[in-house]
C-alpha positions, 0 to 999 in steps of 0.5 A, spaced: 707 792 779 712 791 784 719 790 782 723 785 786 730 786 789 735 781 787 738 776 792 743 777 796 750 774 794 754 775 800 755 768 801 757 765 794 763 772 794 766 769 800 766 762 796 770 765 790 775 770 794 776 763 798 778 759 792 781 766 788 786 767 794 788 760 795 790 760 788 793 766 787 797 765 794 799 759 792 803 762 785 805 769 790 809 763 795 811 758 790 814 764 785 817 767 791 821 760 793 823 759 788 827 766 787 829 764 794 833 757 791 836 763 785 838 767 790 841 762 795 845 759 789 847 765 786 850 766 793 853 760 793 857 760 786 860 766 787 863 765 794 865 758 790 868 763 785 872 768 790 874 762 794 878 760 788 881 766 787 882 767 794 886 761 794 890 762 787 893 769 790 895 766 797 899 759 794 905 762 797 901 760 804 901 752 807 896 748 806 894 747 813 891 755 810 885 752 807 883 751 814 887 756 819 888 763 819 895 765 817 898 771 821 904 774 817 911 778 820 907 784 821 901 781 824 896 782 819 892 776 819 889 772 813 882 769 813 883 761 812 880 759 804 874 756 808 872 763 812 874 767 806 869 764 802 864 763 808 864 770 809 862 770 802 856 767 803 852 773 806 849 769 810 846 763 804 850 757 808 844 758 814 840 756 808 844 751 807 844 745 812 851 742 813 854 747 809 862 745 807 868 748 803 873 744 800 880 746 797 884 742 793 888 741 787 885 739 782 887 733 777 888 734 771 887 728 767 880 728 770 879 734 765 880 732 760 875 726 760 868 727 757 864 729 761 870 733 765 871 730 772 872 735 777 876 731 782 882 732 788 889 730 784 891 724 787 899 722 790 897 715 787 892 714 782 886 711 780 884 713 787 881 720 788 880 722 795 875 725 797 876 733 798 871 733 804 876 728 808 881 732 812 884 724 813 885 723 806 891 720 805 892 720 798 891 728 797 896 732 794 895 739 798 891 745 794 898 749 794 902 744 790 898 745 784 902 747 778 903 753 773 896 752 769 893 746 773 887 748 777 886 749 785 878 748 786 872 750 792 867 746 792 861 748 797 856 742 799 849 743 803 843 741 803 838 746 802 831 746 804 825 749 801 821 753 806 814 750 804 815 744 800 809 740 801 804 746 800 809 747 793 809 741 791 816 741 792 821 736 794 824 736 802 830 738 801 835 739 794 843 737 794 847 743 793 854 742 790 857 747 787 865 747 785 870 752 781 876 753 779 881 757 778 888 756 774 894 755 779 900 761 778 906 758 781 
């Protein structure tokens, strides 16, 4: 009696590594993208927070320090809010297109609403500047905020997933992140 050999499978091994890998690389760059959206806005809110605090400690400067670096009696140079809080981004806002710091003070009667509104105090309300508009007429400067109101970051951008179609993810995400800090003079 003669034994047969069983038939060679090579064919169907590299069909099913074909759809496990597919699979299995899916889930490993979907898992990965989305730690790299975590990570991107953890950077973000933490700058947001030291930009704020940032601002609170140096009230003491112009307004125009939200934007320009301010060089003291001694020519020590401080960093404006907006490189300030920047440099805290560890290099996040190259993953965030149109990445921009804004510095204002913040409304108190915003807060007190239900939800809470986060807007720029205003000179002549009910009209709000928008924090991003270096033209806004109406603003009152971040540094005339008073003792217990609050000086606010805002960081904006948009950001863009590196693999959105293959994840099923949408193009682009819109970031805004805004801290407080309360005003100490």
């Amino acid at each position: 009696m003669k034994l047969r050999r069983p038939a060679r499978r090579r064919g169907m091994t590299i069909v099913e590594t074909a759809l496990v890998l597919t699979v299995a690389s899916m889930l490993l760059f979907g898992a990965l993208e989305y730690c790299r959206f975590l990570y991107t806005l953890h950077l973000v809110e933490n700058a947001a927070r030291d930009g704020a605090r940032y601002a609170v400690v140096n009230m003491d400067k112009s307004a125009g320090f939200a934007s320009t670096d301010y060089t003291d009696g001694s020519g020590t140079v401080f960093p404006s809010i907006q490189k300030y809080t920047t440099a805290r981004l560890a290099g996040a806002d190259r993953q965030l297109a149109g990445c921009q710091v804004a510095v204002y003070a913040v409304d108190p009667t915003g807060l007190t609403q239900t939800p809470p509104a986060v807007r720029p105090k205003s000179a002549n309300p009910p009209a709000y500047p928008d924090p991003f508009d270096p033209a806004a007429k109406n603003a009152v400067p971040w540094n005339q905020a008073t003792f217990a109101e609050g000086i606010a970051v805002t960081v904006k951008g948009t950001y863009t997933p590196m693999l959105p179609t293959l994840l099923v993810m949408p193009s682009s995400i819109p970031l805004t992140i805004t801290s407080i800090a309360g005003a100490e003079g």
